[in-house]
C-alpha positions as CSV (number, residue, x, y, z in Angstrom):
1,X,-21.5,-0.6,11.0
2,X,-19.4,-3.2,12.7
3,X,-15.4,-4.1,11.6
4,X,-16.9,-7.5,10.0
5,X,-19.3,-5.7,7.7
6,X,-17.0,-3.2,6.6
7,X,-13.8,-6.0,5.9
8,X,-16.6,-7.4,4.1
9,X,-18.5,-4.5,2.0
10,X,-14.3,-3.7,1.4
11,X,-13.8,-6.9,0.0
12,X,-16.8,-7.1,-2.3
13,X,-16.1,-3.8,-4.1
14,X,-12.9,-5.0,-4.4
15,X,-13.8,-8.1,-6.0
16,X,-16.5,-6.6,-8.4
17,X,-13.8,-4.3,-9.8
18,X,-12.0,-7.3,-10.4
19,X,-9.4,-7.0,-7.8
20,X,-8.7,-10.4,-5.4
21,X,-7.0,-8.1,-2.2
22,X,-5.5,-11.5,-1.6
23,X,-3.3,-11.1,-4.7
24,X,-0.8,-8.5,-6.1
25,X,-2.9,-7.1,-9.3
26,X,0.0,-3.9,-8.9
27,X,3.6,-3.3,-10.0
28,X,5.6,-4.3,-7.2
29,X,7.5,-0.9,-6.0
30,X,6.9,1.3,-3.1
31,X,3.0,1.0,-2.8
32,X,3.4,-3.2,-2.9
33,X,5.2,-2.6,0.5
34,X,3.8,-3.8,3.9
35,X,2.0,-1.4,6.0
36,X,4.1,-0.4,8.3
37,X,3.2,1.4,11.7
38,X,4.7,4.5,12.4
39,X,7.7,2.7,14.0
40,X,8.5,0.6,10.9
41,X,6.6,-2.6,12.5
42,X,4.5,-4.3,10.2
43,X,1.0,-4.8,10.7
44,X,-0.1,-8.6,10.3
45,X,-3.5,-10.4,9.3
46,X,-6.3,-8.9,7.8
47,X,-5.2,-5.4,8.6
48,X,-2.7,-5.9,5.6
49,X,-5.7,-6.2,3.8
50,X,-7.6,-3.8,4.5
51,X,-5.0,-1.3,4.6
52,X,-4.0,-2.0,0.8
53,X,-7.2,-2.2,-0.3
54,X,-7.5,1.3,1.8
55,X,-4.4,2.2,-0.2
56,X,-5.2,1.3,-3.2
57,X,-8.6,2.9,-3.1
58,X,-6.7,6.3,-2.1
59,X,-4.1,5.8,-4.4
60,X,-1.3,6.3,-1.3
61,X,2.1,5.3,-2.0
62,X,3.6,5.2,1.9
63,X,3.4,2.1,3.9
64,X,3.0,4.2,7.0
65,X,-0.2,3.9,8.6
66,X,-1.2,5.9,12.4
67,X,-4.2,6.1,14.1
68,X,-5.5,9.0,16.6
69,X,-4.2,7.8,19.9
């Protein structure tokens, strides 16, 4: 499965649970944050996206997001 397929499989279920990811459906508070890289630097685009519909789906309160490398 590509990135574009998964963005977009991620978006759908979103939507069919009535969520827009475009949108704030939560309480703002320390889940509405940014994610953040481990540094504290924001991520931009559709990673913030994905990452809070990640979140969301997890129910993870940090911002802070790392990958393997």
């Amino acid at each position: 499965m590509d990135i574009y397929e998964k963005v977009t499989l991620t978006v759908v279920r979103l939507l069919e649970r009535g969520v827009k990811p475009w949108t704030q459906p939560w309480a703002a508070g320390p889940g509405a944050a940014l994610p953040l890289r481990h540094n504290g630097q924001g991520y931009r685009g559709i990673n913030v996206l994905i990452l809070w519909g990640q979140a969301q789906e997890a129910g993870y309160a940090a911002p802070y997001w790392m990958t393997y490398r």
